[in-house]
PyMOL Python script that loads the backbone (N, CA, C, O; Angstrom):
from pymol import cmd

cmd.read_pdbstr("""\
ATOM      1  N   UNK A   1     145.896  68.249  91.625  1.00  0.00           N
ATOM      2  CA  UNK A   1     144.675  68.781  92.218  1.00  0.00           C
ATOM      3  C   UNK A   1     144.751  68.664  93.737  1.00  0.00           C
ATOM      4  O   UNK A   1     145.250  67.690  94.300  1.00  0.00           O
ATOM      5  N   UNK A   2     144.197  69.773  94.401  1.00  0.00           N
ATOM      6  CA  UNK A   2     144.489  69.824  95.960  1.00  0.00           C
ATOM      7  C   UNK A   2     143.720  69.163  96.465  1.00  0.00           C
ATOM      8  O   UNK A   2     142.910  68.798  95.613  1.00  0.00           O
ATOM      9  N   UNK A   3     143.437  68.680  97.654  1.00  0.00           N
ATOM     10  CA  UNK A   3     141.723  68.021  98.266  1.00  0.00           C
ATOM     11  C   UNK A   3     141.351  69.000  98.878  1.00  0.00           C
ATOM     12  O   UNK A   3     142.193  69.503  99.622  1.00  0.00           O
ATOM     13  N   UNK A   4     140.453  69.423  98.835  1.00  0.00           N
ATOM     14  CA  UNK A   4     139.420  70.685  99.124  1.00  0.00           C
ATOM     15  C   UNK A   4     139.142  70.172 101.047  1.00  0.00           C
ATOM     16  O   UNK A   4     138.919  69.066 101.539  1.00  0.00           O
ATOM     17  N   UNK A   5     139.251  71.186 101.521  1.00  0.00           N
ATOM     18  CA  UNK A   5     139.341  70.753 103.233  1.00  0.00           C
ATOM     19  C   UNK A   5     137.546  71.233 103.628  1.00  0.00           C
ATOM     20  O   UNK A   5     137.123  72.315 104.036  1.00  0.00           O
ATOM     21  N   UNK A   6     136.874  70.082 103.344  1.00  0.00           N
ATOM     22  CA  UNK A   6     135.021  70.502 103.640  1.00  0.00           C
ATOM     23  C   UNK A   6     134.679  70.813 104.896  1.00  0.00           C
ATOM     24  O   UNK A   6     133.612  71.346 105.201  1.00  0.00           O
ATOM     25  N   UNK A   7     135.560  70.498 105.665  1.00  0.00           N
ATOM     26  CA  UNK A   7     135.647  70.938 107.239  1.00  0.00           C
ATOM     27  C   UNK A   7     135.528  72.935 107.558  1.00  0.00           C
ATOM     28  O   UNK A   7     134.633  73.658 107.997  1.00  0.00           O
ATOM     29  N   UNK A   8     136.836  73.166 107.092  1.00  0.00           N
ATOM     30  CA  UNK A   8     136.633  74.473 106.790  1.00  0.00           C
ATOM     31  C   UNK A   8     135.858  75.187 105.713  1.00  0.00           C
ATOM     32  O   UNK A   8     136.077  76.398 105.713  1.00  0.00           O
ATOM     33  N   UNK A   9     135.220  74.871 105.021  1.00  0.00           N
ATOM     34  CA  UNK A   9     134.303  75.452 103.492  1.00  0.00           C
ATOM     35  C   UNK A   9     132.878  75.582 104.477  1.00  0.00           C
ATOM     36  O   UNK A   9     131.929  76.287 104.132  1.00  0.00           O
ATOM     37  N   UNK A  10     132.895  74.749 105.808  1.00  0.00           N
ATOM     38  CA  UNK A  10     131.166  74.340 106.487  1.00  0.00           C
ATOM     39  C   UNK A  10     131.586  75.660 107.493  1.00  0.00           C
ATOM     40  O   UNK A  10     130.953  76.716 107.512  1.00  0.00           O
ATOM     41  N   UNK A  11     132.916  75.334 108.408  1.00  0.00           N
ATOM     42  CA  UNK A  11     133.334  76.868 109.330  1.00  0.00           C
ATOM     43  C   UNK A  11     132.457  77.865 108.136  1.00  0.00           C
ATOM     44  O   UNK A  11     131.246  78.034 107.995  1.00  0.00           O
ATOM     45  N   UNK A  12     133.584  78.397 107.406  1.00  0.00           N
ATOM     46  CA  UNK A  12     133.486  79.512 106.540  1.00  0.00           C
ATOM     47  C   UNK A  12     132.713  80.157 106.531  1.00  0.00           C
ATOM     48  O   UNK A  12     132.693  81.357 106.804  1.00  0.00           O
ATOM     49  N   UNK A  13     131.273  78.929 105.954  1.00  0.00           N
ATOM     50  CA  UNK A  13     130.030  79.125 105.585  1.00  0.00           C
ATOM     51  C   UNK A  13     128.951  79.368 106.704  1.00  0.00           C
ATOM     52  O   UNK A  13     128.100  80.246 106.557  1.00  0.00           O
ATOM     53  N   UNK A  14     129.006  78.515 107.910  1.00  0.00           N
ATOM     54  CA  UNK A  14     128.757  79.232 109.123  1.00  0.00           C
ATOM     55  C   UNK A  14     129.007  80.465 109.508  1.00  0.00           C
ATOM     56  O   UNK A  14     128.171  81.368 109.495  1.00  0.00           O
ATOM     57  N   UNK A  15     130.351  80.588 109.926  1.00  0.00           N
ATOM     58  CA  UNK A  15     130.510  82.086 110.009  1.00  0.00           C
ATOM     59  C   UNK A  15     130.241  83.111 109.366  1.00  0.00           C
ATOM     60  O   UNK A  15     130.433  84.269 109.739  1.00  0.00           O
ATOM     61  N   UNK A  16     129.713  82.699 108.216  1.00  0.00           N
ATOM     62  CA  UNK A  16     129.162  84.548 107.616  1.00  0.00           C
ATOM     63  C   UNK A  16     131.055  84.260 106.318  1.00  0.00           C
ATOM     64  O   UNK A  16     131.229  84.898 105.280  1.00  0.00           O
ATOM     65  N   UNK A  17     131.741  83.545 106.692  1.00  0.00           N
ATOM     66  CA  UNK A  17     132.952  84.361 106.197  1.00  0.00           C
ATOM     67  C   UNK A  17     132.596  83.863 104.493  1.00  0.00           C
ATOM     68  O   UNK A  17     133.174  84.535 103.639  1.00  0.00           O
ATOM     69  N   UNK A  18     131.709  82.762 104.010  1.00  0.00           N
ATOM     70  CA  UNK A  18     131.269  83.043 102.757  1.00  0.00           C
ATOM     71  C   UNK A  18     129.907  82.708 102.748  1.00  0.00           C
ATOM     72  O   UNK A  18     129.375  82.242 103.756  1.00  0.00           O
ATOM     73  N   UNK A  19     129.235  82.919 101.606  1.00  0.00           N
ATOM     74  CA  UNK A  19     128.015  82.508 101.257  1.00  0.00           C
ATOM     75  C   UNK A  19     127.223  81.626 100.749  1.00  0.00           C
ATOM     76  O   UNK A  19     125.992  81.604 100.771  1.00  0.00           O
ATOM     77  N   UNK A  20     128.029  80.824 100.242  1.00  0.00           N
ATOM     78  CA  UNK A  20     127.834  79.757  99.734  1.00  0.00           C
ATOM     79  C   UNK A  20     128.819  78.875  99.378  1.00  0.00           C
ATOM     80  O   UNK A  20     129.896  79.446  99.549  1.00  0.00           O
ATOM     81  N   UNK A  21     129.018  77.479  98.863  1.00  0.00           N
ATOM     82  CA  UNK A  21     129.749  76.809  97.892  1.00  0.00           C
ATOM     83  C   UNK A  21     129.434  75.720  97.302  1.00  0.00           C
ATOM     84  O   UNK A  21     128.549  75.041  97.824  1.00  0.00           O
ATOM     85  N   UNK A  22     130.111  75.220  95.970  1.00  0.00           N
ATOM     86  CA  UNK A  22     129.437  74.014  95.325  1.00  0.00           C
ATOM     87  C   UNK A  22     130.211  73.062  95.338  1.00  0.00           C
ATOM     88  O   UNK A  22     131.433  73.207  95.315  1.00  0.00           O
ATOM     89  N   UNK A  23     129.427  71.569  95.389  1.00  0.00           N
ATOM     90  CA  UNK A  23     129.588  70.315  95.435  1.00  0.00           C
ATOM     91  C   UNK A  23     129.651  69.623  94.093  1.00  0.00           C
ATOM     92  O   UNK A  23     128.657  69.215  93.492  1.00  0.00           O
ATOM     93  N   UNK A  24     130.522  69.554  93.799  1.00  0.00           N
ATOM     94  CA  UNK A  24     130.408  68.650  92.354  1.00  0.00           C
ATOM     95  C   UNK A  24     130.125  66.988  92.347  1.00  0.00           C
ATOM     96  O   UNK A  24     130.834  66.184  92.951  1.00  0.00           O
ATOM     97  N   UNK A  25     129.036  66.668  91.604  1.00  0.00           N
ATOM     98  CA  UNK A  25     129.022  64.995  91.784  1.00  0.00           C
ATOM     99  C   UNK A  25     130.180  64.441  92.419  1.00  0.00           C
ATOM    100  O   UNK A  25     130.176  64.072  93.593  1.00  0.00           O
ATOM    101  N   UNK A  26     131.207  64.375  91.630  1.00  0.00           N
ATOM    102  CA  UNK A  26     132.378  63.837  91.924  1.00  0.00           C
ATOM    103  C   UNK A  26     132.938  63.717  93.461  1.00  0.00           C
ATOM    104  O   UNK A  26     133.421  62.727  94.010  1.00  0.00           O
ATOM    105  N   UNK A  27     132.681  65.281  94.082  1.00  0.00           N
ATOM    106  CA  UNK A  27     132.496  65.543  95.298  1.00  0.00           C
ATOM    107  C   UNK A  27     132.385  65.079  96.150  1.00  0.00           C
ATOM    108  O   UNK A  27     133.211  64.687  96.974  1.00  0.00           O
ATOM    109  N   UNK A  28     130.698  65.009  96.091  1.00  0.00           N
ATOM    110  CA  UNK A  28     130.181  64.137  97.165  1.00  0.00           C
ATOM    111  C   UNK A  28     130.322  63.141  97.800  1.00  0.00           C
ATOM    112  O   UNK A  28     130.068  63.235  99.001  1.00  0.00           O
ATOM    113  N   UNK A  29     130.653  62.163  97.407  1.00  0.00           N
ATOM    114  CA  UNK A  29     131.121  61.598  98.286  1.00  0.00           C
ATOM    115  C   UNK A  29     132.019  61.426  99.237  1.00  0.00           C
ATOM    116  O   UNK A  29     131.859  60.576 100.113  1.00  0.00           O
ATOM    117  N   UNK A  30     133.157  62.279  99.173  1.00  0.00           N
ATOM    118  CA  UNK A  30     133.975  62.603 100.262  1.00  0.00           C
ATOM    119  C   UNK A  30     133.378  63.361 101.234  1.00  0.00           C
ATOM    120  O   UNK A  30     133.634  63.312 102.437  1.00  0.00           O
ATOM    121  N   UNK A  31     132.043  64.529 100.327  1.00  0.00           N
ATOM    122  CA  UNK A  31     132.141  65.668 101.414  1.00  0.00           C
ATOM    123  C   UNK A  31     130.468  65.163 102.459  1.00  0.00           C
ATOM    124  O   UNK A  31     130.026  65.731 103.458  1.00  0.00           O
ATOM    125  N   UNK A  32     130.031  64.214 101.892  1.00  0.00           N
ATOM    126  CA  UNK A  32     129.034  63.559 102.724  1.00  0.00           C
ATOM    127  C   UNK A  32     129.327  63.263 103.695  1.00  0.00           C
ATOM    128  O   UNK A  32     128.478  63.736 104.450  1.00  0.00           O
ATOM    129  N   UNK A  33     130.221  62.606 104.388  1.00  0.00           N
ATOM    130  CA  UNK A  33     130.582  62.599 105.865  1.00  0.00           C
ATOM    131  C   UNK A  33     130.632  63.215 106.317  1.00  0.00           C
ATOM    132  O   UNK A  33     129.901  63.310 107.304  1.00  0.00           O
ATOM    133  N   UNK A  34     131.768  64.418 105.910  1.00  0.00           N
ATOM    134  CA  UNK A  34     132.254  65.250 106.620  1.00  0.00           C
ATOM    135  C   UNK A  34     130.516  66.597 106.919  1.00  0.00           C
ATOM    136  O   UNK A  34     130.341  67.216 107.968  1.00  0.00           O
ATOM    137  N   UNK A  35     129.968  66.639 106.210  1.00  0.00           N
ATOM    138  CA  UNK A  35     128.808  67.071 106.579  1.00  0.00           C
ATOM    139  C   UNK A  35     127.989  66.418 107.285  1.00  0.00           C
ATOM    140  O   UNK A  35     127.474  67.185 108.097  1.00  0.00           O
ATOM    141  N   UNK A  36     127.509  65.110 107.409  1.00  0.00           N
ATOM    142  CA  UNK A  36     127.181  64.900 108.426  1.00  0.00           C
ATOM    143  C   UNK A  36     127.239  64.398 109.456  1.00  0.00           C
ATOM    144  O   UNK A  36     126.420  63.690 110.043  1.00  0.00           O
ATOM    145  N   UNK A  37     128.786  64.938 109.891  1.00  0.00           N
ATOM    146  CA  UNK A  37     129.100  64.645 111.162  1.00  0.00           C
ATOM    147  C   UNK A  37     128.884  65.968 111.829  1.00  0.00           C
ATOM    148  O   UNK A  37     128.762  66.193 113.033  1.00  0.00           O
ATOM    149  N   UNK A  38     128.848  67.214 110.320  1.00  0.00           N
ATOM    150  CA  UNK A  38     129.079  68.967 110.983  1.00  0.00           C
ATOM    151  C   UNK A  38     127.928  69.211 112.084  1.00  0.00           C
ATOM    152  O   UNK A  38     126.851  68.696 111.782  1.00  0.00           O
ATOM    153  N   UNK A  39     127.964  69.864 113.233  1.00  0.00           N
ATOM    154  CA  UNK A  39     127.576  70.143 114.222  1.00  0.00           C
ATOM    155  C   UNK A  39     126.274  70.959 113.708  1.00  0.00           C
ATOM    156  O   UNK A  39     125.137  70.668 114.079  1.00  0.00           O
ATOM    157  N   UNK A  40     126.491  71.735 113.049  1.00  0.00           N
ATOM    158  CA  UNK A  40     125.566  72.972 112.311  1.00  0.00           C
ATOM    159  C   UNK A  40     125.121  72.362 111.290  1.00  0.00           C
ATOM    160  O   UNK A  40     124.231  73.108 110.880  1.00  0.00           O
ATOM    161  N   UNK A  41     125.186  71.288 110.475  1.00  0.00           N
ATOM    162  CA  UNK A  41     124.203  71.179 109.328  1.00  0.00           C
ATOM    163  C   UNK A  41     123.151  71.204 109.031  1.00  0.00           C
ATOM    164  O   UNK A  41     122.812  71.215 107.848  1.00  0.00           O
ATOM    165  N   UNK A  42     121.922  71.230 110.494  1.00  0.00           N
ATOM    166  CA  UNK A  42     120.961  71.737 110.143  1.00  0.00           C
ATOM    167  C   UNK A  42     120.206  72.942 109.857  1.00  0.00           C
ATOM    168  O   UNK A  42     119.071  73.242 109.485  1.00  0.00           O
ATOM    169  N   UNK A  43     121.398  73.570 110.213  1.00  0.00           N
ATOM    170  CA  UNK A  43     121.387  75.281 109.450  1.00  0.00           C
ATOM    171  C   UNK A  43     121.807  75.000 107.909  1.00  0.00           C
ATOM    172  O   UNK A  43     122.204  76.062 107.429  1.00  0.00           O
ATOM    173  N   UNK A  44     121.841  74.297 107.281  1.00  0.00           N
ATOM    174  CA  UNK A  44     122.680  73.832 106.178  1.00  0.00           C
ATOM    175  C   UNK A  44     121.754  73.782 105.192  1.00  0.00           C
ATOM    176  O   UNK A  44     121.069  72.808 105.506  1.00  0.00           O
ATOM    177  N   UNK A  45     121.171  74.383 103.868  1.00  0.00           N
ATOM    178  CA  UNK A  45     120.643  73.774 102.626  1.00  0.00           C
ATOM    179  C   UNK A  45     121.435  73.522 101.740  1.00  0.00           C
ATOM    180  O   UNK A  45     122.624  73.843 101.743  1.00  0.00           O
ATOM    181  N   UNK A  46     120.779  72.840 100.776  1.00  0.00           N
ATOM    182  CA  UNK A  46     121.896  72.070  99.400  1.00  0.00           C
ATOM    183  C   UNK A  46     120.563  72.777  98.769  1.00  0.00           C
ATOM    184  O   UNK A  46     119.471  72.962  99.308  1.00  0.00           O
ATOM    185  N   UNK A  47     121.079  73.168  97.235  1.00  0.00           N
ATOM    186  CA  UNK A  47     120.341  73.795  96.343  1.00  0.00           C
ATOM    187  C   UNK A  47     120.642  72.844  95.348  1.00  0.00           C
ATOM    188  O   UNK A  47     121.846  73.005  95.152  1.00  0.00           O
ATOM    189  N   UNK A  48     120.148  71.730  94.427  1.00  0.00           N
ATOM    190  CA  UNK A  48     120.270  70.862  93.382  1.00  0.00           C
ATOM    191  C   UNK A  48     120.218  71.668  92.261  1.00  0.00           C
ATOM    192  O   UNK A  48     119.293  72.403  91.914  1.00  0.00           O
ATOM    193  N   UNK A  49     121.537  71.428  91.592  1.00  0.00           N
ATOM    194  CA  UNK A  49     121.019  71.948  90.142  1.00  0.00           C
ATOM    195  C   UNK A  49     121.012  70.626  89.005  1.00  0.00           C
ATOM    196  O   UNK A  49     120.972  69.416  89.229  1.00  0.00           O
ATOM    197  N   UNK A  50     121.065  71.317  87.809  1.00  0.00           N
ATOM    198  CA  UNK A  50     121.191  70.302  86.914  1.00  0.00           C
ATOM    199  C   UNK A  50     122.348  70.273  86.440  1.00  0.00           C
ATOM    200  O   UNK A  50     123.140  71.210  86.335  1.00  0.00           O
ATOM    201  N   UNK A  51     122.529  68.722  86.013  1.00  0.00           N
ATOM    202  CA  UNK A  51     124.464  67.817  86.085  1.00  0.00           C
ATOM    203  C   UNK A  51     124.607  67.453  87.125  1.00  0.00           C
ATOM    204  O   UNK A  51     125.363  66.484  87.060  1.00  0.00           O
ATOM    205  N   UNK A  52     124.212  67.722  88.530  1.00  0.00           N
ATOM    206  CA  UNK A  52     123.754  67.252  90.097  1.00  0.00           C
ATOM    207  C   UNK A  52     124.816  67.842  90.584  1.00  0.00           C
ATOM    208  O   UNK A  52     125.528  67.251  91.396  1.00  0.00           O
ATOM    209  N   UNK A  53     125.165  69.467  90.041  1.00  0.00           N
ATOM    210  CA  UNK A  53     125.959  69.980  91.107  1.00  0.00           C
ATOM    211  C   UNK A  53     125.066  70.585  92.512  1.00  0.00           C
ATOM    212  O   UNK A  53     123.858  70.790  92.403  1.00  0.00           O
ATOM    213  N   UNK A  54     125.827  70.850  93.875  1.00  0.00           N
ATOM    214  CA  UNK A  54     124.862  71.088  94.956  1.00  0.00           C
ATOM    215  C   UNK A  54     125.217  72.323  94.860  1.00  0.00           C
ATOM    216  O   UNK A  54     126.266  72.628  94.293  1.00  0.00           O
ATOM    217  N   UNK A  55     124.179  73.473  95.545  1.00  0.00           N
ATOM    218  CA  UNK A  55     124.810  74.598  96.043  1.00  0.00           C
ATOM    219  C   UNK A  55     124.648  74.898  98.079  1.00  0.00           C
ATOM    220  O   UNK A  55     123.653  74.969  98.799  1.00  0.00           O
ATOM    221  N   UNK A  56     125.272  74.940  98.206  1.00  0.00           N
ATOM    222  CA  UNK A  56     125.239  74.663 100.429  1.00  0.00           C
ATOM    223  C   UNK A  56     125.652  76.379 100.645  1.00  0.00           C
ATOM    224  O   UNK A  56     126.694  76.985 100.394  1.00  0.00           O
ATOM    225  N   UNK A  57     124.261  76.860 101.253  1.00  0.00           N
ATOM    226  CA  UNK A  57     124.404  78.105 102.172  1.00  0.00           C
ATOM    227  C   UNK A  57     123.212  77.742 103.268  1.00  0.00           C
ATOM    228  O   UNK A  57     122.315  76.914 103.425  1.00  0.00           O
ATOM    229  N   UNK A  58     123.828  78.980 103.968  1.00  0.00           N
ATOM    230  CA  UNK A  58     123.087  78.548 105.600  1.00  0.00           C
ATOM    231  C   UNK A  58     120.835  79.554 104.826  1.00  0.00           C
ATOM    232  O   UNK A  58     120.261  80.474 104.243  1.00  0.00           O
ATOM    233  N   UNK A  59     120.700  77.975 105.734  1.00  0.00           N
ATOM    234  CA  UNK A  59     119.217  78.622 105.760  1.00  0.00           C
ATOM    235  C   UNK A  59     118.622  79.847 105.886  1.00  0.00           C
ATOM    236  O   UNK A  59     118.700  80.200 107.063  1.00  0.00           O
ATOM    237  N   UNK A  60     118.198  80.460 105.369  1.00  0.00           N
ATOM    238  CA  UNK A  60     117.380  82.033 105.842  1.00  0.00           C
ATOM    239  C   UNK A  60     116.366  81.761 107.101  1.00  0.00           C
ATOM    240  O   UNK A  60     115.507  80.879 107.094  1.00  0.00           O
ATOM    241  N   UNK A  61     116.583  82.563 108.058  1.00  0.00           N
ATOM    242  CA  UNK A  61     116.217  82.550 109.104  1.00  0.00           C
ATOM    243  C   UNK A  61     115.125  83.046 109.530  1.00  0.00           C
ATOM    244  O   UNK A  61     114.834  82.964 110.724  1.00  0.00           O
TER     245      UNK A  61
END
""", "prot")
cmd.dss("prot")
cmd.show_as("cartoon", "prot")
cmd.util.cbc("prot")
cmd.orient("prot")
């Protein structure tokens, strides 16, 4: 299994270049830092689902 680079998935998702992506429990905890250290995360929502996967796209404006 690769390690998913959350650095670029937050670019990406900033830039328009995707729309979203999900956080799996398991996830989180790696990608919690790296989000909030991101410059832009307060453009940032998490959408909770149920099993506590997240879903992260930029806020509607």
């Amino acid at each position: 299994m690769t390690e998913r680079d959350y650095q670029q998935e937050l670019d990406d998702l900033h830039s328009g270049k995707t729309s979203h992506f999900d956080i799996t429990p398991e996830e989180f905890q790696a990608f919690q830092p790296i989000f909030h250290g991101y410059q832009y995360r307060t453009q940032i929502e998490a959408e909770a689902h149920h099993g506590g996967t997240l879903t992260y796209r930029l806020k509607k404006r």
